[in-house]
Structures are given as C-alpha cells and as structure tokens.
C-alpha positions as CSV (number, residue, x, y, z in Angstrom):
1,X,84.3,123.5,120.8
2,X,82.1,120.9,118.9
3,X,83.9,117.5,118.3
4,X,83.8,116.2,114.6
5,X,83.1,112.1,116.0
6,X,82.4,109.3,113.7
7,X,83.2,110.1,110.0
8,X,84.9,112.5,107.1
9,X,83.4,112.8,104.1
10,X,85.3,112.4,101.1
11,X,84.1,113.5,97.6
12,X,85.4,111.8,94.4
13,X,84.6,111.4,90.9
14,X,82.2,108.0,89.9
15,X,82.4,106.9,86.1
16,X,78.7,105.5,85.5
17,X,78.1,104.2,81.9
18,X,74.6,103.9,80.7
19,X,73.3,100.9,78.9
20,X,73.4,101.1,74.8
21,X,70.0,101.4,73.0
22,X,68.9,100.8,69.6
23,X,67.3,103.7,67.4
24,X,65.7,103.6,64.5
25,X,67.5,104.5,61.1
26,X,66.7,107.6,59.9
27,X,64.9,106.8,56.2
28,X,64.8,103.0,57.1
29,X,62.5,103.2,60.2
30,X,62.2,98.7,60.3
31,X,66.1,98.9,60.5
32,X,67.8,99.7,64.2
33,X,71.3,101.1,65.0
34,X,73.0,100.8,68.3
35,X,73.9,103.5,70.2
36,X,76.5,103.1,72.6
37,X,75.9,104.4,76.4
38,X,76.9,107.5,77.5
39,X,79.3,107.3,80.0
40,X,79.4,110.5,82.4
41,X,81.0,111.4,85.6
42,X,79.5,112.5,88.8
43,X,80.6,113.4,92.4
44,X,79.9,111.0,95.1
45,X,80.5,111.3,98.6
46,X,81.7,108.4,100.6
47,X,82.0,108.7,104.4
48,X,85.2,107.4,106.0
49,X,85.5,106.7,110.2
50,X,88.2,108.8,111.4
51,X,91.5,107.2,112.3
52,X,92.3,107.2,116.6
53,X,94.8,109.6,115.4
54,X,93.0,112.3,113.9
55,X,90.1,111.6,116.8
56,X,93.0,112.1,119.1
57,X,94.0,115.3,117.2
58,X,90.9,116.6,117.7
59,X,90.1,116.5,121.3
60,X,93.8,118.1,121.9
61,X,92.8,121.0,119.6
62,X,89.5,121.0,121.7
63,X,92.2,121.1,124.9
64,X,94.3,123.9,123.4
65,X,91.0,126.2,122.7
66,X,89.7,125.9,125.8
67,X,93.2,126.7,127.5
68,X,91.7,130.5,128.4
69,X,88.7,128.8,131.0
70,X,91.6,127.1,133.1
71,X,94.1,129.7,133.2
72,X,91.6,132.7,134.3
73,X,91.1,130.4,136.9
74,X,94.5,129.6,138.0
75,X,95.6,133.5,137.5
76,X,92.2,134.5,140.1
77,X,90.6,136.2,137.2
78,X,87.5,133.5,137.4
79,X,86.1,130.9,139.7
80,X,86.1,127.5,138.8
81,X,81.9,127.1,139.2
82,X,82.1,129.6,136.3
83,X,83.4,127.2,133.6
84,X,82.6,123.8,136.2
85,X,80.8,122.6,132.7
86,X,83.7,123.7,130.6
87,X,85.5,121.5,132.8
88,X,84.4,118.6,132.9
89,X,83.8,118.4,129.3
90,X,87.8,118.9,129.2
91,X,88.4,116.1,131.8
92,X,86.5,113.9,129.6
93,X,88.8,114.5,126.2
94,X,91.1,114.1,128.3
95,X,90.0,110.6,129.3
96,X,88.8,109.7,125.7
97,X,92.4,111.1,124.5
98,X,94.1,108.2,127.2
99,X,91.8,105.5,125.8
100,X,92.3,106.2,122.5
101,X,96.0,106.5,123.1
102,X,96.0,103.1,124.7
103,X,94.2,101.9,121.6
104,X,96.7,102.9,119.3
105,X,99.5,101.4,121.4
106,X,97.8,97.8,121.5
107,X,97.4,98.2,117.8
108,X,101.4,99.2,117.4
C-alpha cells in the first residue's frame, strides 16, 4: 500500500483577461479602434498539504489493507519472517498515526 504524503491536487477554473489592443479601421487605416481583451478560462491545478486528519486516514486504511499479513500469522498459516518487511512498515504508520494524533490534540 503506497502512502499519498505531502499534497492533493486540486483543479479549478482561472479567469485570465488579456490586455486590449488597438486595430486599425477598416477603410481608415491612420484611425485605431480598441479592442477589448479577451477574457478566457482555463484549469489550474493548485497543490494543497493534506490535513493530519486525512494523513491519519490514510495510514489506517494502509493498516486495514494490510490486516491479511498479520492474521495468517496469528492463525499459523505464515511465519512472521515472511512479511517481517510488511511489518515493520505497519509498526511505523502506526507510530506516525500516534504522532500525528498527538499533533492534532495540541492543536485542539
């Protein structure tokens, strides 16, 4: 299970307007007209840190998807050297789940 850490991306719409110009007259070529700038719309993506909730949110879905490794073991059906990385990446969610728990506490 690959943890999403750092940022969500967001995509919204961004109003740019373009400068006016001048163009000539049709007929009257020494004699200008304005025309007003275009204004159009594009989609921008702006990058948001995630909240210590959804971080936290995260790591227990890791925890739930990874449930299978730790009950095999616990039911005899696998040894623990055969997930002993699996393991240890869950022991440190775990840990980052309790620090970012502790985080949201102080901030209460």
């Amino acid at each position: 299970m690959k943890i999403e850490t750092g940022y969500t991306c967001r995509t919204h719409r961004v109003k740019s307007v373009q400068p006016d110009t001048f163009a000539p007259l049709v007929g009257a070529p020494q004699l200008r007209r304005r025309v007003p700038g275009a204004v159009e719309y594009e989609e921008a993506e702006e990058y948001i840190p995630y909240t210590a909730a959804e971080m936290i949110a995260q790591y227990k879905a890791a925890l739930k998807e990874t449930d299978y490794a730790v009950i095999k073991i616990a039911e005899g059906a696998a040894a623990a050297e055969e997930y002993a990385d699996l393991i240890m990446q869950r022991q440190a969610w775990r840990a980052e789940i309790n620090r970012l728990e502790t985080e949201v506490a102080a901030d209460g």
